[in-house]
DOTI-339621 format. One record per residue (C-alpha): residue in three letters; x, y, z. Coordinates in pm, whole numbers, padded with zeros to 5 digits. Example, Ala and Ser with C-alpha at 12.3 -4.5 7.8 and 13.67 -1.06 7.14 Angstrom:
% residues 2
+------+--------+--------+--------+
! code !      u !      v !      w !
+------+--------+--------+--------+
!  ALA !  01230 ! -00450 !  00780 !
!  SER !  01367 ! -00106 !  00714 !
+------+--------+--------+--------+
This chain:
% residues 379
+------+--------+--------+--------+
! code !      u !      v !      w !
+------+--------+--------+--------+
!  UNK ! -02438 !  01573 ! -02198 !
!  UNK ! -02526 !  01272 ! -02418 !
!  UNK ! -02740 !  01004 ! -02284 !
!  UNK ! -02520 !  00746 ! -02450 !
!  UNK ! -02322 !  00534 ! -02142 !
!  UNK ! -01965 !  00663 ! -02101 !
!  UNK ! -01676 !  00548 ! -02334 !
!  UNK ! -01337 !  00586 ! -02079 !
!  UNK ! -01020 !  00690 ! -02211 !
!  UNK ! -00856 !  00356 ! -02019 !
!  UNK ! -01074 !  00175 ! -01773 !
!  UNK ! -01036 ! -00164 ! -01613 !
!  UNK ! -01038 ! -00499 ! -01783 !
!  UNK ! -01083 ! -00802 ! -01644 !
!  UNK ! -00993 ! -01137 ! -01791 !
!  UNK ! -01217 ! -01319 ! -01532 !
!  UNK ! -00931 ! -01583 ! -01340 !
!  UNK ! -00820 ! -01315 ! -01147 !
!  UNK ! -01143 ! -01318 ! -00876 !
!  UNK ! -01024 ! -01727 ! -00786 !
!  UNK ! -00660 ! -01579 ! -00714 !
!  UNK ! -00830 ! -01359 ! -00520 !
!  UNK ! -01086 ! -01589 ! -00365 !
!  UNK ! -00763 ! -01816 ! -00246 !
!  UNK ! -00630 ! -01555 ! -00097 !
!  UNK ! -00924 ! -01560 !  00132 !
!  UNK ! -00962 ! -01880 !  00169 !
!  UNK ! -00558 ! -01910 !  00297 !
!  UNK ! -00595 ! -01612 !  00507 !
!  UNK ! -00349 ! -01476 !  00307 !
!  UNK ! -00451 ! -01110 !  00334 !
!  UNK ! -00100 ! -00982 !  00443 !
!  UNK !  00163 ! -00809 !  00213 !
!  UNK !  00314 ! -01129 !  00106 !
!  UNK !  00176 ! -01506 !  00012 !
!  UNK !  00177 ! -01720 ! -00260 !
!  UNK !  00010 ! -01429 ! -00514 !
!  UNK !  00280 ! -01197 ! -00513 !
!  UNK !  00526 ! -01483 ! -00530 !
!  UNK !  00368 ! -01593 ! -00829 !
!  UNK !  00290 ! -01294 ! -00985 !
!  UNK !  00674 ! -01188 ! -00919 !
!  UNK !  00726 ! -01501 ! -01114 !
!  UNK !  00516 ! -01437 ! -01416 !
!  UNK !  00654 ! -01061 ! -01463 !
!  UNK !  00975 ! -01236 ! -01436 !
!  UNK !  00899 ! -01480 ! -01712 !
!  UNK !  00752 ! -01175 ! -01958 !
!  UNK !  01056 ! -00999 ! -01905 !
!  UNK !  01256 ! -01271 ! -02034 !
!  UNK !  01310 ! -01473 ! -01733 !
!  UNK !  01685 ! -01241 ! -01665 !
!  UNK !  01569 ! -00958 ! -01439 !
!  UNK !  01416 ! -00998 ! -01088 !
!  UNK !  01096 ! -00862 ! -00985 !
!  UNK !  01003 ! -00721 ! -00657 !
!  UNK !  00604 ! -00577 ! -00632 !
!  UNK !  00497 ! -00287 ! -00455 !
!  UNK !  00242 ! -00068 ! -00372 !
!  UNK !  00271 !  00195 ! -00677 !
!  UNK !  00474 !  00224 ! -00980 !
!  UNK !  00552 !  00563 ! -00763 !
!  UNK !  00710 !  00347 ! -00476 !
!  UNK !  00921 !  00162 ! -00741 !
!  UNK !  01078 !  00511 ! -00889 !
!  UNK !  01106 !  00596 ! -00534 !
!  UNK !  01339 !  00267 ! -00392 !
!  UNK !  01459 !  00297 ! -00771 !
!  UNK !  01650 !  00684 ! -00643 !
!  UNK !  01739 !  00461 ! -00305 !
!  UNK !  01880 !  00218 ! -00534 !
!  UNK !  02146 !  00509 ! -00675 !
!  UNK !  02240 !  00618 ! -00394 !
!  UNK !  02012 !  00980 ! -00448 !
!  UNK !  02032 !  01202 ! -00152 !
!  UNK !  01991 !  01556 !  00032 !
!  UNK !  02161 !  01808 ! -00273 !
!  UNK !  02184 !  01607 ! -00556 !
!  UNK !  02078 !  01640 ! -00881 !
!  UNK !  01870 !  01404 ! -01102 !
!  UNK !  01824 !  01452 ! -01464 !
!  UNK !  01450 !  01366 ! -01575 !
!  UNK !  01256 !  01369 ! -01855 !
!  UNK !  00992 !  01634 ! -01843 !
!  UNK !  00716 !  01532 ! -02056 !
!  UNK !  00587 !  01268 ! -01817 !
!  UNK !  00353 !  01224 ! -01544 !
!  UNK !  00410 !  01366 ! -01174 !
!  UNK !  00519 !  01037 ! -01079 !
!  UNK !  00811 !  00953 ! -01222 !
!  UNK !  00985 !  01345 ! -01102 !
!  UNK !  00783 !  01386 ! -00707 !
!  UNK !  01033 !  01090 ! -00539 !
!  UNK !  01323 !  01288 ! -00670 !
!  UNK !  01165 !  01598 ! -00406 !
!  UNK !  01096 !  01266 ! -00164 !
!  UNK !  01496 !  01227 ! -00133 !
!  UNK !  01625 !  01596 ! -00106 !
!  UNK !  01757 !  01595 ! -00441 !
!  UNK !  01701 !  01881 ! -00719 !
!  UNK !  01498 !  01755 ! -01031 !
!  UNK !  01653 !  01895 ! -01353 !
!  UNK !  01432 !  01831 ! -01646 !
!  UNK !  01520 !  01743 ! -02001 !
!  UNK !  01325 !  01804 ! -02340 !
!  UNK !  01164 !  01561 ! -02547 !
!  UNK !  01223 !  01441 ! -02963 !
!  UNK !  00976 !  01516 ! -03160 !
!  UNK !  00987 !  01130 ! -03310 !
!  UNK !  00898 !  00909 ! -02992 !
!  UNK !  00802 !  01201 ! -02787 !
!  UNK !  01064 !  01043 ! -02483 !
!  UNK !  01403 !  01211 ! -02404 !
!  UNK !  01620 !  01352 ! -02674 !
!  UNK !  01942 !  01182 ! -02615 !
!  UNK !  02109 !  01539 ! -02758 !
!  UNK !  01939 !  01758 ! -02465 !
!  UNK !  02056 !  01490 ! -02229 !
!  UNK !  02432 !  01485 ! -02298 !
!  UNK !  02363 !  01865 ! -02337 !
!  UNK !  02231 !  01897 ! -01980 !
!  UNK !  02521 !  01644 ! -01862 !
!  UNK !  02771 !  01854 ! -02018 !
!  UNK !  02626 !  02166 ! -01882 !
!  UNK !  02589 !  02032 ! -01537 !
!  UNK !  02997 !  01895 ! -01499 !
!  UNK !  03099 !  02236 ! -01622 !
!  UNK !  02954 !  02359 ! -01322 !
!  UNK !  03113 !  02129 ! -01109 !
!  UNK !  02857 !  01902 ! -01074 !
!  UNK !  02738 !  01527 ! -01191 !
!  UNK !  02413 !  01427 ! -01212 !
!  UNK !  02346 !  01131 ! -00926 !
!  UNK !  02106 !  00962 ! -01219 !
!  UNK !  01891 !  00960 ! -01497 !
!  UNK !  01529 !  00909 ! -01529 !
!  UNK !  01354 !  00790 ! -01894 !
!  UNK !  00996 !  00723 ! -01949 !
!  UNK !  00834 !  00544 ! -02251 !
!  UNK !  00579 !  00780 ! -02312 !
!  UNK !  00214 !  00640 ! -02395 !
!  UNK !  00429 !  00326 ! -02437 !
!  UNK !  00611 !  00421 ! -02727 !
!  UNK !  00968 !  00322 ! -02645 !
!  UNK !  01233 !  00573 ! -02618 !
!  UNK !  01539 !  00562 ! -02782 !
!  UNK !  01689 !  00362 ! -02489 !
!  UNK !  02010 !  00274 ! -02686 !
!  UNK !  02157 !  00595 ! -02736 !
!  UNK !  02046 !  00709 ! -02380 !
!  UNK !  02219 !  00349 ! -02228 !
!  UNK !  02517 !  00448 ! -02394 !
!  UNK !  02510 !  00835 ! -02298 !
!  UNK !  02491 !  00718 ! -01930 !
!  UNK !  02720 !  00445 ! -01931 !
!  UNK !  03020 !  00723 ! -02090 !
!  UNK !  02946 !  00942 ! -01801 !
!  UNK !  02942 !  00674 ! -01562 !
!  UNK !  02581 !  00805 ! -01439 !
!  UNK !  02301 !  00565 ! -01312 !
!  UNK !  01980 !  00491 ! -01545 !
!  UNK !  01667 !  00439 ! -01423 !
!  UNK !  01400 !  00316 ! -01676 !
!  UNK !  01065 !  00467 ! -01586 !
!  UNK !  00837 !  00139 ! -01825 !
!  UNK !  00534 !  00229 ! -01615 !
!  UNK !  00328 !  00326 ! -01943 !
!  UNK !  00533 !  00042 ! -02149 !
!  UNK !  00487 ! -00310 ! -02055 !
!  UNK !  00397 ! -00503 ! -02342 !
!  UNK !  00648 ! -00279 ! -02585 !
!  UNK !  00970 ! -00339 ! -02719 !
!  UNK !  01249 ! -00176 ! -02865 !
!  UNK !  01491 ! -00316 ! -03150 !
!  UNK !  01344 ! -00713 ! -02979 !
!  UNK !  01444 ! -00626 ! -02635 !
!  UNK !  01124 ! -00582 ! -02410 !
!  UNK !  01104 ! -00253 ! -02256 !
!  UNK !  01140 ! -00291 ! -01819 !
!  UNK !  01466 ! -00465 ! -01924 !
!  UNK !  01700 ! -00166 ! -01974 !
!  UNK !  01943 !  00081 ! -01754 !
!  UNK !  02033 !  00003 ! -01423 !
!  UNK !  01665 ! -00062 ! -01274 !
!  UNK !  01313 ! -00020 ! -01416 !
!  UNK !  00980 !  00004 ! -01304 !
!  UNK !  00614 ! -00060 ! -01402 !
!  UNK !  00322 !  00026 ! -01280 !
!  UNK ! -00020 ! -00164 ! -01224 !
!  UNK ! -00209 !  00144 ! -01167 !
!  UNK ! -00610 !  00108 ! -01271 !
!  UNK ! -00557 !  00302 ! -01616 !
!  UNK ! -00249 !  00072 ! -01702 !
!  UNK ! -00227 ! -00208 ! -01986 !
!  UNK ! -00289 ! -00429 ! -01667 !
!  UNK ! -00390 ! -00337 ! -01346 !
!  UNK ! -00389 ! -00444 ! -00984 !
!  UNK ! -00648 ! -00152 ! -00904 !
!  UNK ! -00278 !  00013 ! -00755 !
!  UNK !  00002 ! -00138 ! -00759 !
!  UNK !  00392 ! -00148 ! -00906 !
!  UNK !  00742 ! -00316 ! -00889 !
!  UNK !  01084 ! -00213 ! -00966 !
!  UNK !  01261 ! -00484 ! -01164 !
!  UNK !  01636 ! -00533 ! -01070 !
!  UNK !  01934 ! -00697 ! -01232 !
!  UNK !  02018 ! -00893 ! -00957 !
!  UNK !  01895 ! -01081 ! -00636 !
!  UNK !  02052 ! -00853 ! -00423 !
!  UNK !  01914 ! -00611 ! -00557 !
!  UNK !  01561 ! -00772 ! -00522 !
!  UNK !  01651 ! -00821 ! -00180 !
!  UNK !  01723 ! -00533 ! -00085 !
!  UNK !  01456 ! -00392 ! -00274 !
!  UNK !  01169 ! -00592 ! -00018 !
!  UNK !  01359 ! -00465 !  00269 !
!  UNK !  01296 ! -00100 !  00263 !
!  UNK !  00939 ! -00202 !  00087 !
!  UNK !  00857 ! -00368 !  00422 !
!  UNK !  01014 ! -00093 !  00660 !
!  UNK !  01368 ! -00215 !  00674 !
!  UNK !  01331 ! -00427 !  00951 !
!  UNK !  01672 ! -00595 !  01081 !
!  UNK !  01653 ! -00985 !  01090 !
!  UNK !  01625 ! -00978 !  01472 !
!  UNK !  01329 ! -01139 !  01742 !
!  UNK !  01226 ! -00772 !  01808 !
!  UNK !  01172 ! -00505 !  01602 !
!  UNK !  01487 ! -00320 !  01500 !
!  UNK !  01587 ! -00071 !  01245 !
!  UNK !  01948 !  00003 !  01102 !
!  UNK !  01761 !  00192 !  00797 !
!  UNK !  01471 !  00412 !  00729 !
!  UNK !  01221 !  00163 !  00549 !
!  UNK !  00880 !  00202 !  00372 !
!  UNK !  00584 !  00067 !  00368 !
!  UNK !  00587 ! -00056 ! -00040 !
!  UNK !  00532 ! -00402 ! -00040 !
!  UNK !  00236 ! -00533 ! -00246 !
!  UNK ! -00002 ! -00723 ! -00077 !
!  UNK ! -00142 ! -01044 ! -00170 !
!  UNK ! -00516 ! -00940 ! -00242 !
!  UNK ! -00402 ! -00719 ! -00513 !
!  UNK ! -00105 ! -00952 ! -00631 !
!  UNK ! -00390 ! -01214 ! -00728 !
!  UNK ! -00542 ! -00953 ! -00963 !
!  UNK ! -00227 ! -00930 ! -01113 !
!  UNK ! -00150 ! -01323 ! -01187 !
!  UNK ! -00504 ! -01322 ! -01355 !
!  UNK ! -00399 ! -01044 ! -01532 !
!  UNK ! -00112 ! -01162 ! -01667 !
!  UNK ! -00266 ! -01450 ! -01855 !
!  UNK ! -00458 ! -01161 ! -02071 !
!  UNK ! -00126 ! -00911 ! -02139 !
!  UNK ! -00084 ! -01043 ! -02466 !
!  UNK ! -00432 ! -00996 ! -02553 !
!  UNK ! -00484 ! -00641 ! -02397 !
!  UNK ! -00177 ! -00522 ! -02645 !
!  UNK ! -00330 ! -00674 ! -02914 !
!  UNK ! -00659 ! -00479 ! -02844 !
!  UNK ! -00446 ! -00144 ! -02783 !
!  UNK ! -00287 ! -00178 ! -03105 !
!  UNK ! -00601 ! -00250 ! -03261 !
!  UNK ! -00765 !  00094 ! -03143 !
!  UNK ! -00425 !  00216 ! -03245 !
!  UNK ! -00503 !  00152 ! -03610 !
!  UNK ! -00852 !  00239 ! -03582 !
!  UNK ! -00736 !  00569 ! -03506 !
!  UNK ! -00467 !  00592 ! -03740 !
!  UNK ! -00696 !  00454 ! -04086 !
!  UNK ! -01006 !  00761 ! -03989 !
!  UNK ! -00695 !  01036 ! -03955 !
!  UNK ! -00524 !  00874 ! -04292 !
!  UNK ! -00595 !  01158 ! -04504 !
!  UNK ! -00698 !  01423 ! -04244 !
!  UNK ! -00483 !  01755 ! -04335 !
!  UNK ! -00542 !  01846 ! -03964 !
!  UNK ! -00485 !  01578 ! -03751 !
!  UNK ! -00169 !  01388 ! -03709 !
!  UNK ! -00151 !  01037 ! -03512 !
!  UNK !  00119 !  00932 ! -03289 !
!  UNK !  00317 !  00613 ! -03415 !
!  UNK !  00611 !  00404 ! -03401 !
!  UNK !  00928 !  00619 ! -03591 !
!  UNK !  01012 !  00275 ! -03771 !
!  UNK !  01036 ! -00056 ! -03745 !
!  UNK !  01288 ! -00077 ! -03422 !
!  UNK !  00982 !  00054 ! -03213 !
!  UNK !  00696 ! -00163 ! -03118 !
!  UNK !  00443 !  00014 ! -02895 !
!  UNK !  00192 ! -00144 ! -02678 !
!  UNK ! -00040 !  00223 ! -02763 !
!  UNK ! -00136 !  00221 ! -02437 !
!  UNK ! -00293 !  00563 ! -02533 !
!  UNK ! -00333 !  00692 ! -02862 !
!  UNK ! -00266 !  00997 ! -02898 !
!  UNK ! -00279 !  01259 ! -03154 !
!  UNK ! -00148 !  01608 ! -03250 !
!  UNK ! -00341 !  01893 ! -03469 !
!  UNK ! -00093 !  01978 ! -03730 !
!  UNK ! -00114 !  02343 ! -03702 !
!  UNK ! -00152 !  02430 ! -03396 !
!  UNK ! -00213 !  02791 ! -03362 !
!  UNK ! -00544 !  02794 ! -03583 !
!  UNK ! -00894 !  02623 ! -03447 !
!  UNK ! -01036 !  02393 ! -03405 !
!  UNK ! -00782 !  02287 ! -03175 !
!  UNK ! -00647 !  01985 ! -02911 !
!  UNK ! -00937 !  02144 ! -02606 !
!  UNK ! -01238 !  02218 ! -02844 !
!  UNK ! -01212 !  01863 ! -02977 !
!  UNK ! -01180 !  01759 ! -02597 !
!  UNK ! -01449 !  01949 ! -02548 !
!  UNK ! -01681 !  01817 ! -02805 !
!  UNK ! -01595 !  01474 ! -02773 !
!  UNK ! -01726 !  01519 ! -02397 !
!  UNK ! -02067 !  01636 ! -02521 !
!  UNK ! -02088 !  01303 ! -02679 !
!  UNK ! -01965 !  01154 ! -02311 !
!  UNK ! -01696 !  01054 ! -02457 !
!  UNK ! -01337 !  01118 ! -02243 !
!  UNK ! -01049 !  01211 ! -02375 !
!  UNK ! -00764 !  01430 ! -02213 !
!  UNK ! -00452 !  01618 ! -02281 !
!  UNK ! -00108 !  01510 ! -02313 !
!  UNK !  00109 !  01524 ! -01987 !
!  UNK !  00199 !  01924 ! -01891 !
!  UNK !  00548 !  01921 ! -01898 !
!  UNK !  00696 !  01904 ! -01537 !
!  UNK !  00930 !  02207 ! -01593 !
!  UNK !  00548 !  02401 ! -01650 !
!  UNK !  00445 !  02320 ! -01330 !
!  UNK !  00345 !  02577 ! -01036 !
!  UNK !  00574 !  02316 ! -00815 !
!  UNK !  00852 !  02306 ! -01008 !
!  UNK !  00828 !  02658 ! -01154 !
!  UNK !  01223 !  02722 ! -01007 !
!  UNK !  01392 !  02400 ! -01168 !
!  UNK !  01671 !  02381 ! -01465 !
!  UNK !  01527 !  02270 ! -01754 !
!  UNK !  01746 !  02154 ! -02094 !
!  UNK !  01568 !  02234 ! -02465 !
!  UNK !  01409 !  02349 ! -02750 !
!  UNK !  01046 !  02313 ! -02632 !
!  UNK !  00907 !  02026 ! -02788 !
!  UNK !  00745 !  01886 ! -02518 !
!  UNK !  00541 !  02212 ! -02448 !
!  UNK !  00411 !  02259 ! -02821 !
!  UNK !  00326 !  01870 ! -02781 !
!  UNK !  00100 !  01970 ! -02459 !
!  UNK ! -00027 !  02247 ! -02677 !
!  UNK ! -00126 !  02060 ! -02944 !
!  UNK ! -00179 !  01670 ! -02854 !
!  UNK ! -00459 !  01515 ! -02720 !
!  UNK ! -00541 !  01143 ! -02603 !
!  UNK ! -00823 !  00944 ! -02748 !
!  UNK ! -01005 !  00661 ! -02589 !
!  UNK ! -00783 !  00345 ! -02570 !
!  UNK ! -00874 !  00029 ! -02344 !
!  UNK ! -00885 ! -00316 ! -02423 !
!  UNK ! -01219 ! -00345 ! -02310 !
!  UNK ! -01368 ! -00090 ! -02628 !
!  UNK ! -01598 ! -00239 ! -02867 !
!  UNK ! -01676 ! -00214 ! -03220 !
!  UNK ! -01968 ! -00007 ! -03114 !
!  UNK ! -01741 !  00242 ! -02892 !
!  UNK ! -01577 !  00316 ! -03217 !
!  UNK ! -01846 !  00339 ! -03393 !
!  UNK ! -01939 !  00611 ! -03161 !
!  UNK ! -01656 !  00818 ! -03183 !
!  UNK ! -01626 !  00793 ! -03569 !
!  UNK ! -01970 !  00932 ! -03605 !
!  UNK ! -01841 !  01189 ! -03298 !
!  UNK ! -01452 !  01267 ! -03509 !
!  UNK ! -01675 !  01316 ! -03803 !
!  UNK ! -01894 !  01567 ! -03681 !
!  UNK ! -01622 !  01735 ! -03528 !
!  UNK ! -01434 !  01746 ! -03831 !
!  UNK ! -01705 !  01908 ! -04050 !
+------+--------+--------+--------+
């Protein structure tokens, strides 16, 4: 191992207001799962998003896919269609609810849901006398998806879309920010993200009620009532207000994190310019506008060496982390018995792809570092 200090793939950035959110917090004894912090950091999502959409926060982006299924009424033997080439996250709370995951292949271009497997796997899944309860679509590495097509497959069907924008705040797609689209979406705040809370999520609804309803179960669906009384099963999902004033600090460096991400982004993709080996992952055209949370790249021919792991490998001599693309979730010892809809893609992606250091917080010595590393490696 290198004695240089470790480069991270994504670590934590701080923008340095969020410690006197914090330190009122404290000073309020507001150290309860609700308080002026999450109110205003509810706020400030809101206002990113466009100022339309209503944002509850929670305890894990996890939580939010989770009341997201509640949302669409997902129960004991239905079936939800989900994108496999994501993390365990967005496909466990479909288990959480009784339902039946059924996974769907990926497009080569963005990586995300092909909108063809989808209606494929709709199709498929009538014929047999049965409709999907909802849909589940994840902006991979924040690269958006092509949300359009995929809105407009669910809406013919008349089948509930969730928008899984846990990896995506900060991108856009054709103007529209992505956490804006399908039925509900969700983000995440986990301590990799764009932004982070240390943990922490929300599911952004189209409506008030839906907000409302949203804090309820979060906060273990308590009736309005002197005593305690349930009518519901409830969670405990709310985010508290300690974490929530990481967030608000946060959010006054968003725009500047994506700037940085992008930045690596291009680093990346002006060392691989001419490489006949390496391929970068990028925005299909000019529709797509990725925050690059991670960039990632695939080795053009993928059954000859050096390949995705040896490069991982090397790169980790230098103490440098990288890591490999998401397994697909159809691949996965736990959901080795589920339906799956393709051709695939997303498992020669896995076999082939690998993710390169990415945070905000990288300097122009980090790169340095791993051009000097890339360049050995590519000798």
């Amino acid at each position: 191992m290198s004695n240089f200090s470790k480069i991270w793939l994504s670590s934590p950035h701080m923008g340095g207001t969020e410690q006197q959110y914090v330190n009122e917090a404290f000073a309020q004894n507001w150290i309860a799962p609700l308080g002026p912090n999450v109110t205003g950091f509810e706020k400030a999502l809101e206002d990113y998003l466009g100022g339309n959409d209503h944002v509850a926060c929670l305890s894990s982006g996890t939580a939010a896919i989770h009341l997201a299924l509640l949302h669409a009424g997902v129960g004991p033997g239905d079936e939800v269609l989900c994108q496999s080439f994501t993390f365990c996250g967005t496909s466990n709370p479909i288990i959480y609810q009784g339902a039946t995951p059924v996974f769907v292949d990926s497009e080569t271009s963005t990586w995300n849901m092909c909108p063809n497997h989808l209606e494929n796997a709709i199709k498929s899944r009538l014929a047999a006398g049965v409709k999907p309860k909802a849909v589940m679509v994840v902006h991979l590495y924040g690269m958006p998806a092509q949300i359009d097509k995929i809105e407009a497959i669910c809406k013919q069907y008349g089948i509930f879309l969730i928008e899984d924008a846990a990896e995506a705040l900060g991108s856009s797609y054709k103007g529209r920010k992505c956490g804006t689209f399908g039925d509900l979406s969700i983000l995440s705040f986990n301590g990799n993200k764009i932004i982070t809370t240390s943990g922490g999520g929300a599911l952004v609804c189209r409506t008030e009620a839906q907000k409302e309803k949203t804090i309820f179960w979060a906060t273990q669906a308590r009736d309005n009532a002197p005593h305690y009384q349930h009518s519901e099963i409830g969670y405990n999902y709310r985010m508290s207000n300690i974490v929530a004033g990481i967030g608000r600090g946060q959010m006054e460096v968003l725009g500047k994190h994506v700037e940085l991400r992008r930045k690596n982004h291009q680093f990346y993709r002006e060392f691989f310019a001419d490489s006949d080996l390496i391929e970068v992952f990028e925005e299909p055209n000019a529709d797509f506008y990725s925050n690059h949370w991670l960039s990632a790249v695939t080795f053009k021919k993928a059954d000859e060496q050096p390949d995705n792991e040896n490069l991982r490998i090397f790169l980790h001599e230098f103490n440098i982390e990288s890591r490999p693309l998401w397994k697909p979730m159809h691949l996965q010892p736990v959901f080795k018995d589920t339906m799956f809809y393709g051709d695939g893609t997303a498992e020669k992606l896995f076999e082939k792809g690998l993710c390169l250091p990415s945070g905000s917080n990288m300097t122009d010595d980090d790169r340095h570092r791993i051009k000097e590393a890339l360049l050995q490696f590519m000798k």
